[in-house]
Legacy VTK file of the C-alpha trace (Angstrom):
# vtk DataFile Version 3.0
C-alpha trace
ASCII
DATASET POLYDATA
POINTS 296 float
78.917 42.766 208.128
76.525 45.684 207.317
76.718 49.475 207.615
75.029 49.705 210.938
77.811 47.748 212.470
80.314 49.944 211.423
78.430 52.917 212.837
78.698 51.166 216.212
82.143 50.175 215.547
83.210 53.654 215.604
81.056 55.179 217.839
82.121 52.396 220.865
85.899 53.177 219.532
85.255 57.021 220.287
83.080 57.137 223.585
85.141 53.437 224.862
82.359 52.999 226.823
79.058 50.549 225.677
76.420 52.101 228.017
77.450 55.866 226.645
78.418 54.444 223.035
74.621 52.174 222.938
72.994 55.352 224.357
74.484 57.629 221.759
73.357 54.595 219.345
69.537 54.590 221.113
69.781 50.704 220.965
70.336 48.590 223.739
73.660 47.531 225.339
73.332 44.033 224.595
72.391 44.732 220.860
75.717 46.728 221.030
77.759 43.843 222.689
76.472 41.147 220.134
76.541 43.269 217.191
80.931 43.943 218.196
81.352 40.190 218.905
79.803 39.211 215.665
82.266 41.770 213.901
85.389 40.128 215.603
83.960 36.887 214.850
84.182 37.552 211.094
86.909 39.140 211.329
88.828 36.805 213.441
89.931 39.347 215.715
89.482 40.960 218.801
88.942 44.776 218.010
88.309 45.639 221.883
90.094 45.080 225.384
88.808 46.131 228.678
90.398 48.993 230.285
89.260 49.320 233.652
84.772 50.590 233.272
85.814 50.950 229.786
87.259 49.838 226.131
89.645 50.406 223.993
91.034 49.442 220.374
93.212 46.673 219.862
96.421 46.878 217.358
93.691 44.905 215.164
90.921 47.422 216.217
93.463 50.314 215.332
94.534 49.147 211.772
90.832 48.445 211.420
89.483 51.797 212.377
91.999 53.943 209.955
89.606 51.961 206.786
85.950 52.138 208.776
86.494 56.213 209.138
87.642 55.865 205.624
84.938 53.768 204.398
81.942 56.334 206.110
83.541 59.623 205.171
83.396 58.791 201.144
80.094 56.950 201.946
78.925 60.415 203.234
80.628 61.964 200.442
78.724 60.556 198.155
75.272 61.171 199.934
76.176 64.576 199.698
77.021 64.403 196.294
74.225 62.709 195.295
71.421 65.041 197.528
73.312 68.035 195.766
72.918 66.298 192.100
68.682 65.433 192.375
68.012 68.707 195.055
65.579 70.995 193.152
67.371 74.182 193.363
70.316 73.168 192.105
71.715 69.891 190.200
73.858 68.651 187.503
73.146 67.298 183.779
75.987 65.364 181.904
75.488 66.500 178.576
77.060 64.871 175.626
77.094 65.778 171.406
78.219 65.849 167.725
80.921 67.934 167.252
78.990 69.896 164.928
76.265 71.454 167.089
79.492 72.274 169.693
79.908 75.673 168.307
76.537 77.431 168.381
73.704 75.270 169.047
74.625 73.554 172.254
76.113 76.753 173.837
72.598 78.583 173.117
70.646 75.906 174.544
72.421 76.162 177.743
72.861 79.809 177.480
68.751 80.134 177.482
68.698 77.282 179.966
71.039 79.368 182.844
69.738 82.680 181.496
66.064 81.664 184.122
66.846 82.756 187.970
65.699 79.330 188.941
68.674 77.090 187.336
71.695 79.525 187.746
72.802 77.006 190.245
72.622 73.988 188.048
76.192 72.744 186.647
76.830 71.195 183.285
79.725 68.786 182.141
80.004 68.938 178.400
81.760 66.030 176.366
81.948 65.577 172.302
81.948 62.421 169.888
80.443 60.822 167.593
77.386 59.367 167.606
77.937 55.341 168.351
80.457 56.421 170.994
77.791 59.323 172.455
74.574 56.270 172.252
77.758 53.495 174.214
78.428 55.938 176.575
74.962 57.112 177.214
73.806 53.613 177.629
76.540 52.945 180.386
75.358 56.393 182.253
77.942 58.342 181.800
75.796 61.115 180.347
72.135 62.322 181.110
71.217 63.475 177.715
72.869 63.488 174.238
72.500 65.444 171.006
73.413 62.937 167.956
72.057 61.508 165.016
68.972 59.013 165.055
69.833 55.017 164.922
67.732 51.901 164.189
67.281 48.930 166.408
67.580 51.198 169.684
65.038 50.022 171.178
65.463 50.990 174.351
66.667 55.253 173.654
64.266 57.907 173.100
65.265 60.052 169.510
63.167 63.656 169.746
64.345 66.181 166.697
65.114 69.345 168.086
67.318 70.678 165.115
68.215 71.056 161.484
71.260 71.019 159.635
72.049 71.946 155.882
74.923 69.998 154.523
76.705 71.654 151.933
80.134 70.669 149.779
83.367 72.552 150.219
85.756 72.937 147.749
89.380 74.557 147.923
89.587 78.220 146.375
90.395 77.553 142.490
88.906 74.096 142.010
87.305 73.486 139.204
83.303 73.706 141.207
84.331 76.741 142.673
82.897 78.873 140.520
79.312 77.071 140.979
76.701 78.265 143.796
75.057 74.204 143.586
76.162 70.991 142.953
74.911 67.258 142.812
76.421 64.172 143.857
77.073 63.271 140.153
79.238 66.282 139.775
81.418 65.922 142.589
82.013 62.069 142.398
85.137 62.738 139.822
86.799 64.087 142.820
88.707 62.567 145.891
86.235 62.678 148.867
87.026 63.954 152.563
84.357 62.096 154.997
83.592 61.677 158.489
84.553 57.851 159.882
82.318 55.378 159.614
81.245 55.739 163.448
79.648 59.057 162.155
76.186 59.160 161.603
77.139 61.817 159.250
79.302 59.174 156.949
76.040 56.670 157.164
74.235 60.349 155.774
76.584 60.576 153.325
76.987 57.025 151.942
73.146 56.901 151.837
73.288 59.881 149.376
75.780 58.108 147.211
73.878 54.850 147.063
70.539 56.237 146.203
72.802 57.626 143.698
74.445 54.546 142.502
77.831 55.802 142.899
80.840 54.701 145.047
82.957 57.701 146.518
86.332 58.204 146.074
87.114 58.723 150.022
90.187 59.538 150.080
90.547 60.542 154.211
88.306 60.178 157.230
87.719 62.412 160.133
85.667 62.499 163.281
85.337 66.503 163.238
84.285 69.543 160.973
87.775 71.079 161.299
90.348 68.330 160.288
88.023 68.099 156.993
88.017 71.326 156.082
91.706 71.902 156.603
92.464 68.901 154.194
90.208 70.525 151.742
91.952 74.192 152.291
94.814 72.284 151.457
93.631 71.183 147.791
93.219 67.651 148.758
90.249 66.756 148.055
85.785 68.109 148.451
84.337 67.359 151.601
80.239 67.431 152.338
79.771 68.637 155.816
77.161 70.179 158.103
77.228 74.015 156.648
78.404 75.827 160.227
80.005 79.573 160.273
83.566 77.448 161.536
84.008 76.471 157.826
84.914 80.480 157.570
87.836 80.079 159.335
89.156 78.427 156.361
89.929 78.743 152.586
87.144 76.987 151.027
83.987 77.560 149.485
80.689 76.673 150.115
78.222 74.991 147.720
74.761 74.254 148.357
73.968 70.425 147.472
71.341 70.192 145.070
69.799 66.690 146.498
66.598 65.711 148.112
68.845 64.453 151.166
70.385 68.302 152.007
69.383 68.197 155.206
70.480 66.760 158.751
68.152 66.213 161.916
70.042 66.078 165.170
67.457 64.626 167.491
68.039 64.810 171.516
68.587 61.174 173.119
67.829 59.649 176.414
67.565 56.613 177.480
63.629 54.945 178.208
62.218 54.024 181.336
65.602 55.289 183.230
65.242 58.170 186.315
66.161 61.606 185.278
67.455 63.748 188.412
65.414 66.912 188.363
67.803 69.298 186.893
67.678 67.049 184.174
64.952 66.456 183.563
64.197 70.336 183.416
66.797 70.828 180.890
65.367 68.051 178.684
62.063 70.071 179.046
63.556 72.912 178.065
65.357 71.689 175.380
62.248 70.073 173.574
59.764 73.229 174.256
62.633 75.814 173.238
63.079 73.692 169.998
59.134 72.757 169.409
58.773 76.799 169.207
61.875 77.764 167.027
60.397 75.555 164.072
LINES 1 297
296 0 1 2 3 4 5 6 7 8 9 10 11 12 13 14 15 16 17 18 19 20 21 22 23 24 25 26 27 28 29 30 31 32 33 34 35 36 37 38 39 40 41 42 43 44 45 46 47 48 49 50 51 52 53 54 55 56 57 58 59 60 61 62 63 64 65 66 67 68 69 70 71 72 73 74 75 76 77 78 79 80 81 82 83 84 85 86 87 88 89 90 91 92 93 94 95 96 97 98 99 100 101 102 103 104 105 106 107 108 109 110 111 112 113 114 115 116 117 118 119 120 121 122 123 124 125 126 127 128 129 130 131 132 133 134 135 136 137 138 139 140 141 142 143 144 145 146 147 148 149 150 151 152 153 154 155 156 157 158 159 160 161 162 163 164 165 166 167 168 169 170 171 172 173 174 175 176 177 178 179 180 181 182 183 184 185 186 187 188 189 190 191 192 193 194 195 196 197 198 199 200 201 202 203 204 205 206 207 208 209 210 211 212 213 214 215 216 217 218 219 220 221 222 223 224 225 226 227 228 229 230 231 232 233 234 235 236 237 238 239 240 241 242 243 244 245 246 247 248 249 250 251 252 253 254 255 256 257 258 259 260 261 262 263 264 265 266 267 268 269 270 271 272 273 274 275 276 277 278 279 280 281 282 283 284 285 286 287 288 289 290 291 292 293 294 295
């Protein structure tokens, strides 16, 4: 059975009548005849009965009607939907990111994006992880584009730097670094750690530090996001190393610049090769990498 066949399906069950129903149709009558008897012949049913010059639905041609009209209103749903999602004047990007470009960066970039006349009708959805589940997930096409950290061995995703972060350490008010404006890795090891989980491309940041270092943290939690870490460390349990961000004001710590060759965080934009971009898309990808390109 193919789509065609329910088009003339429902159009013969409307107009009950093959000449007006194959004229309607522009095919012939007997296209129209065979095409219904090959549909009750897989169906093992008869989905018509003569009424007088004309046809009508059978109980089986009833029950079987209620899912056709089903079955072509979300196909033509989704048409729609998907016409309104590549048109040129309009569109919609799935956009997907670290937690820590959430606050300022990502709002900015679509700020500038929506600020041009021409893309004021182009929608976003906005999601947040971490950067295995953001690469997964972008993969499987549930987002467009992603901002996350870079990651060997994927072959098959485009990694373009479009941003910078410092990472700094924060330490409660009163601990015994507070009173320092830098610190290395050999001066906070002593103390119990606050990371990001190991899904983080942040923790894989962090534990390279510590390696080249030849030390083995004391983690004492782990945490997906900027806030839970800094709230443990408001609390006095423990020295975190984050991504410095004005959230971490919000809070009772202090920050202390990291005095390491490794200070510094590139969050690249990600998208995978060789796969269509719908237009809107593809203009805020555009945007993203020329807007970036002239900030550095």
């Amino acid at each position: 059975m193919n789509l065609n066949q329910l088009y003339y399906f429902k159009t013969l069950a409307e107009l009950e009548h093959y000449t007006k129903a194959a004229e309607k149709l522009n095919i012939s009558q007997p296209t129209l005849s065979h095409s219904i008897s090959a549909m009750e012949k897989e169906l093992g049913a008869n989905l018509f009965e003569k009424q007088g010059r004309n046809v009508v639905l059978t109980k089986y041609g009833r029950i079987y009607m209620f899912y056709v009209e089903n079955a072509l209103t979300q196909l033509e749903l989704g048409k729609n939907q998907i016409e309104r999602l590549v048109s040129e004047g309009g569109g919609h990007v799935g956009l997907a990111y670290m937690t820590s470009v959430g606050t300022y960066f990502v709002p900015d970039m679509i700020a500038g994006f929506l600020n041009d006349p021409q893309n004021k009708n182009i929608s976003f959805s906005c999601y947040e992880g971490n950067t295995r589940t953001l690469l997964y997930n972008l993969k499987r096409e549930k987002y467009d584009l992603v901002f996350c950290s870079k990651v060997e061995d994927e072959n098959d995703v485009e990694f373009i730097p479009v941003h910078e972060q410092n990472l700094v350490v924060v330490v409660p008010e009163g601990h015994p670094l507070a009173e320092r404006e830098k610190v290395t890795i050999q001066d906070i090891c002593p103390y119990p750690l606050v990371s990001y989980t190991k899904e983080s491309g942040m923790r894989r940041l962090i534990d390279d530090m510590f390696t080249k270092a030849q030390i083995m943290p004391n983690v004492l939690c782990q945490f997906e996001d900027i806030n839970s870490m800094a709230g443990l460390v408001a609390a006095n349990q423990g020295i975190a190393i984050v991504t410095d961000s004005r959230t971490l004001d919000n809070y009772n710590v202090k920050k202390l610049e990291l005095d390491t060759p490794y200070s510094r965080r590139i969050v690249y934009l990600a998208y995978v090769l060789n796969r269509y971009l719908p237009p809107a898309v593809e203009k805020f990808k555009d945007f993203i990498i020329q807007r970036t390109k002239t900030k550095k």
